[in-house]
Every structure is written in structure tokens, then in C-alpha cells.
C-alpha positions in Angstrom: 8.2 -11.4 23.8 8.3 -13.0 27.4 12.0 -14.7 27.9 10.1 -17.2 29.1 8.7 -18.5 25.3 13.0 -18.1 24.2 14.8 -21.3 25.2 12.1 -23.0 26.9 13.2 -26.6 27.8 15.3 -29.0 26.6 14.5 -30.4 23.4 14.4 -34.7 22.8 16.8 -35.9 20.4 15.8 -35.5 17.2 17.0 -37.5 13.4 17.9 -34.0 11.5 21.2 -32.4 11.7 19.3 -29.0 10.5 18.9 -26.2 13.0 16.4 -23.9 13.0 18.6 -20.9 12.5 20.2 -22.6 9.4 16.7 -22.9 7.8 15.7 -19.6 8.7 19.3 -18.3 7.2 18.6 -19.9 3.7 15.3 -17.8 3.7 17.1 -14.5 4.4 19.7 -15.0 2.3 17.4 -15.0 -0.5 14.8 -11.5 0.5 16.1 -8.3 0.5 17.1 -6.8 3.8 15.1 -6.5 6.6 14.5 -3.1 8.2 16.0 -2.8 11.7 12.2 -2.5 13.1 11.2 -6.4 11.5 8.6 -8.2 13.2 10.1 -11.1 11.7 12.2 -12.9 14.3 12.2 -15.8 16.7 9.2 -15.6 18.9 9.2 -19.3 20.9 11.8 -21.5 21.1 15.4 -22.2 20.7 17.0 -21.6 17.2 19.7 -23.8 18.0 16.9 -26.8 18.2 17.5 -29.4 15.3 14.4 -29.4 13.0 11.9 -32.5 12.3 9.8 -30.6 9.6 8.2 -26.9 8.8 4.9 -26.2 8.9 4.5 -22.8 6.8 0.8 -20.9 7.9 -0.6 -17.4 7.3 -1.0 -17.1 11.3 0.0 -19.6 13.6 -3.6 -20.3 15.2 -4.5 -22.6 18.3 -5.7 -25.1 15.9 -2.3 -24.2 13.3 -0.2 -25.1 15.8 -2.2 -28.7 17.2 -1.7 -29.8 13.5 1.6 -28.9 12.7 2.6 -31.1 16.2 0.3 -34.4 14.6 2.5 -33.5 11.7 5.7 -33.6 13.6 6.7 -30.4 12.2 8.3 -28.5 15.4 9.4 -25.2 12.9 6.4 -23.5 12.6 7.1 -20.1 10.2 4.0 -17.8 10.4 3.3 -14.5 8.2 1.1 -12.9 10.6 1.6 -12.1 14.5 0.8 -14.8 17.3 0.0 -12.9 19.9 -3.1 -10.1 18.8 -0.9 -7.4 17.8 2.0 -6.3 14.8 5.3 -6.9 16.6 3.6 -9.6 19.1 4.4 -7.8 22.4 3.0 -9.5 25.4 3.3 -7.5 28.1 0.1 -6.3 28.1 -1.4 -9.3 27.6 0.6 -11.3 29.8 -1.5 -12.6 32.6 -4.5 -13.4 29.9 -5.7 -17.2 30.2 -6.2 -16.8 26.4 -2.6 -16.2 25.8 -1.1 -18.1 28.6 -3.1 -20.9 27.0 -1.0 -20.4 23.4 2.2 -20.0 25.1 2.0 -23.1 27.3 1.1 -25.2 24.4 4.2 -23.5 22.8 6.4 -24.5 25.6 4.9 -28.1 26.3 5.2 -29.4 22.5 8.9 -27.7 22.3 7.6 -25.8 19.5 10.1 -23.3 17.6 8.0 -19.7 16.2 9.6 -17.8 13.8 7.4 -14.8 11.9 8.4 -14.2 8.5 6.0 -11.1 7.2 7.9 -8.4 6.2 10.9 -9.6 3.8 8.1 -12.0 1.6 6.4 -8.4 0.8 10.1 -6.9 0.6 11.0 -9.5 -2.5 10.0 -8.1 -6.1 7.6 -9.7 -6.7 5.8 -9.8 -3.6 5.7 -13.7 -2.9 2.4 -12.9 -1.6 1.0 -11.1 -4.5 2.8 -13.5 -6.9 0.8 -16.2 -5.2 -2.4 -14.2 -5.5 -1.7 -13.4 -8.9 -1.0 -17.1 -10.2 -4.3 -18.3 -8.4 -6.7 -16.1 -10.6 -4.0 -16.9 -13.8 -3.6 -13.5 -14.0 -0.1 -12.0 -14.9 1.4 -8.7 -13.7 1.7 -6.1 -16.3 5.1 -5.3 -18.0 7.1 -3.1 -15.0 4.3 -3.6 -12.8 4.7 -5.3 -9.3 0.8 -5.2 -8.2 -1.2 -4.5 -11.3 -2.8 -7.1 -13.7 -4.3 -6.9 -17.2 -7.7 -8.6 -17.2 -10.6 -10.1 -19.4 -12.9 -7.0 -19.2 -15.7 -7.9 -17.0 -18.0 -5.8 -14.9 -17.5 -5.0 -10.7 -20.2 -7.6 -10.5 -18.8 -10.7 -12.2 -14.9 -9.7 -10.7 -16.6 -10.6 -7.4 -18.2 -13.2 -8.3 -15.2 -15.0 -9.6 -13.5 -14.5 -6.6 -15.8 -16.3 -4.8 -15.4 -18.9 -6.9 -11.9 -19.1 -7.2 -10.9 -18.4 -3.3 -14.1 -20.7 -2.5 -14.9 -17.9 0.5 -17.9 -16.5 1.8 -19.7 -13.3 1.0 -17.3 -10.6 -0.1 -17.9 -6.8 0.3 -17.5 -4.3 -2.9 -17.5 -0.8 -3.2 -18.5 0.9 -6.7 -21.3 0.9 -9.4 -21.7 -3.1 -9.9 -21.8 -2.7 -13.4 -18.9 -0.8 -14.5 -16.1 -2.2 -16.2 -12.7 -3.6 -14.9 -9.8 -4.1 -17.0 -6.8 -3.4 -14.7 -6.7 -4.4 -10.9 -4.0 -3.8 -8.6 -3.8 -6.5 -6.1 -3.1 -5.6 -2.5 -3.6 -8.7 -0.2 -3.5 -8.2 3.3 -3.9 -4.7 4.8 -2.0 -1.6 3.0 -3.9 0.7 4.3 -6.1 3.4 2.4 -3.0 5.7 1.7 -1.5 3.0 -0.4 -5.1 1.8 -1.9 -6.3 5.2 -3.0 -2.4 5.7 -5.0 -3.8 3.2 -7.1 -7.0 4.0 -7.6 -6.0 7.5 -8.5 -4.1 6.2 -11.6 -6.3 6.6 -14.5 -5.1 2.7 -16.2 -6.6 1.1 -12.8 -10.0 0.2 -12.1 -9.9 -1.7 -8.8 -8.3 -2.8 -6.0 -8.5 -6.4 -4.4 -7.1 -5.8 -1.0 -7.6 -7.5 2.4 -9.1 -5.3 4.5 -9.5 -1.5 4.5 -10.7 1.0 7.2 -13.9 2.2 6.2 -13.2 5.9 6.3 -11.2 5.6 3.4 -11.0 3.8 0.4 -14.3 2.5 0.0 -15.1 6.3 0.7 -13.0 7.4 -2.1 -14.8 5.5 -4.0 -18.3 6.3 -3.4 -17.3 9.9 -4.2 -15.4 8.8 -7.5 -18.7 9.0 -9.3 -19.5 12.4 -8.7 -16.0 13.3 -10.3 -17.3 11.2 -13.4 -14.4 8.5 -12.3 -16.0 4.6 -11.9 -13.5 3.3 -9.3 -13.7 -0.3 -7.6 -13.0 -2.2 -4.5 -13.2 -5.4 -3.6 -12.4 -6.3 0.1 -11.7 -10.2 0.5 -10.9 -10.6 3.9 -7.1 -10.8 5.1 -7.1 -14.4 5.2 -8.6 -15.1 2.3 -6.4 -12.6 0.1 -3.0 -13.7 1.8 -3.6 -17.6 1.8 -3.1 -17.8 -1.4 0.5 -16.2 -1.2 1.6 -18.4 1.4 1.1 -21.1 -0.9 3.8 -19.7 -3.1 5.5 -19.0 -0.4 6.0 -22.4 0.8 6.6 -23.7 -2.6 9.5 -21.1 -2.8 11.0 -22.6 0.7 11.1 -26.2 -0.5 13.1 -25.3 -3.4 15.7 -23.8 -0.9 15.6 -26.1 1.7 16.6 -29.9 1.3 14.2 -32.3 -0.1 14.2 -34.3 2.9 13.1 -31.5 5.1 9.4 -31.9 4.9 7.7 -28.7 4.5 3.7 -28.2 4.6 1.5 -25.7 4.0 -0.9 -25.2 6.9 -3.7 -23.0 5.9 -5.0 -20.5 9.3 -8.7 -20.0 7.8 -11.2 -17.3 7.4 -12.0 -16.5 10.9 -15.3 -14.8 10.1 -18.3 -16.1 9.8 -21.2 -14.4 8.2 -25.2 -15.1 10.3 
């Protein structure tokens, strides 16, 4: 991260005695330990700025950020990188008119950026799974922390109702559209195959609702699960659409630690596909 994003101007007086650090502090005090590699960290701003509200997004967009400033929210806590890549180094990217564009508009509207992705899928459960979880009203199985019991229901009508209930666009599944699905494991956001395939592998699980998936793996596993007389799903939602669902409970997990007169708003980042 350029220095230059880190302490950048001198912030207007502002109403709340509340520092950035200090809300960020009552959120790690409450995950489990970050590893010494995190990606979640300061990446604009001063922490030491007093805060005028939070605005809480899956990824801190152009647009994100433009309404969390009409908000008067100058916190802005995203789950996913700002700057095109995992740990949102810039040096490679630093002389780009698309990103000096983002980190202008960081500097200009005194905007603090702190990433928080790794200790939410650190906390049992995963405050992003929990979140997807409670938006299908499904509950995770008895010493489970990504696997639901279902109503049985074929690969078809699973897909179906997550198009309903995420109200997104087209979905992609692997497997025979008819076969049966009783036990999911929900992997929002991008686990990689690896991770997937461990649960397909286990005979109690049907399908996975993930994210995204590289298309060398899983959704090959799958194709060749019938030829092993195993029915296997997967159901690929789109990043966005499998994560925003967590950041919901996410943010209603940071009000309750935070004080009530810290406003704190969910900001939702979008599907930024479109299908033609």
C-alpha cells in the first residue's frame, strides 16, 4: 500500500469522540487471532481519525465508496481487496488512471479503509456462512460449521430457489439436474477446489454452494462422479452474490458491539457480472 493513502491530510473536526482504531479494536477483540500474513489492516487513512459513521460493504467499489461519503460514513470496513488483488499491493498498479482514480477519491473525501476478510471466516461459525445460512432458513448440522440438512429437493429446484431467494441472475450448476440434495455444504466466496471436492467426497453431502470455482476442478469432479455411480452437485453463485449475504450478518454483529449512536450501514457492492 502506497504511504501516500496512510495519513493523507488533515481531517475536519468531527462530533464523535470514537477513533477508528477503537472501532476496529472492539472487532478484533471479538475473532479469533489473525495470522501474521492478514490482509486485514488499514489500507487508507489515519486510524487515529475520530469516526462519523461505518459503512460495512463486501468490496469497497467506486460507487461503495460515493455512497458511503452521501451517507457521511468516513469508516468504510470492506471484506474484499480494493485494489484488484488479495493483499491490495499497488505497486504494480501504481501509475494506472483506474487506480489513481480510487485512491484520489480516497484521499479527497478523508476516507478511512480498513479490510476485514480473514478473522470473519476465522470465527466458528463463519459470520459469512452464518449469514448465508440464515438467508435460505437453513440451520447447520449438529458439529457442523458448513453443512446443512435440507428439504430433499432435486439439483434443479436447489437452483432455482436460489435464484429466488438471492434475487440474482442466471446461476451455473454442475451435476445430473435431477438428482436428489439433502445435505449442502455452503462455501461462499472462493475456497478453492481442494476445499470443495473434501466435501463432496464425504458420502452425507450432496452439494456445494460456493462462490466461484476454477473450472479444472470441482465442476470436473463432478462430471466424473457419475461414472463412479456417485450423484455429486455444484452450484456456483457468483462471489458477490454468495458473500453478500454474510456481510449482512456481519454488520448486524458490529452494531451490537459498537455504540448505538455510531451509525453503522450495510452497503451492498453488487453482482458485477452481467449476463448478454
Amino acid at each position: 500500500m502506497h504511504d501516500s493513502l496512510l495519513h493523507a491530510g488533515i481531517p475536519s473536526p468531527l462530533p464523535s469522540s470514537l477513533r477508528a482504531r477503537d472501532v476496529v479494536e472492539a472487532i478484533l477483540r471479538e475473532l479469533p487471532p489473525l495470522p501474521s500474513a492478514t490482509c486485514d489492516r488499514f489500507q487508507a487513512g489515519d486510524p487515529a481519525w475520530l469516526v462519523t459513521g461505518v459503512a460495512v460493504t463486501f468490496m469497497a467499489t467506486r460507487a461503495v465508496l460515493e455512497r458511503a461519503v452521501a451517507l457521511g460514513a468516513n469508516l468504510v470496513i470492506t471484506h474484499e481487496p480494493t485494489f484488484y488483488n488479495h493483499h491490495d499491493e499497488t505497486e504494480w498498479i501504481g501509475d494506472d488512471p483506474v487506480y489513481r482514480s480510487k485512491a484520489s477519491f480516497l484521499r479527497e473525501h478523508e476516507l478511512i479503509l480498513w479490510r476485514c476478510h480473514d478473522g470473519p471466516h476465522l470465527r466458528r461459525p463463519d459470520l459469512i456462512v452464518e449469514g448465508m445460512s440464515r438467508r435460505f432458513g437453513w440451520t447447520l448440522a449438529a458439529g457442523e460449521d458448513f453443512v446443512c440438512d435440507i428439504p430433499p429437493r432435486s439439483l434443479r429446484a436447489l437452483a432455482a430457489t436460489c435464484r429466488q431467494i438471492l434475487r440474482c441472475g442466471p446461476i451455473r450448476v454442475a451435476g445430473e439436474l435431477e438428482m436428489l440434495c439433502r445435505r449442502v455444504a455452503l462455501l461462499p466466496g472462493a475456497w478453492g477446489g481442494r476445499k470443495q471436492i473434501a466435501f463432496l467426497r464425504r458420502d452425507d453431502v450432496d452439494v456445494v454452494l460456493c462462490g466461484e470455482s476454477p473450472e479444472w476442478e470441482t465442476c470436473e469432479y463432478v462430471r466424473d462422479a457419475p461414472a463412479a455411480e456417485r450423484a455429486k452437485g455444484l452450484i456456483v453463485l457468483g462471489h458477490a452474490n454468495s458473500e453478500e449475504p454474510g456481510m449482512e450478518r456481519t454488520v448486524e454483529w458490529m452494531r451490537a458491539l459498537l455504540p448505538a449512536s455510531l451509525p453503522v450501514f450495510h452497503l451492498p457492492a453488487g453482482d458485477p457480472f452481467r449476463t448478454v
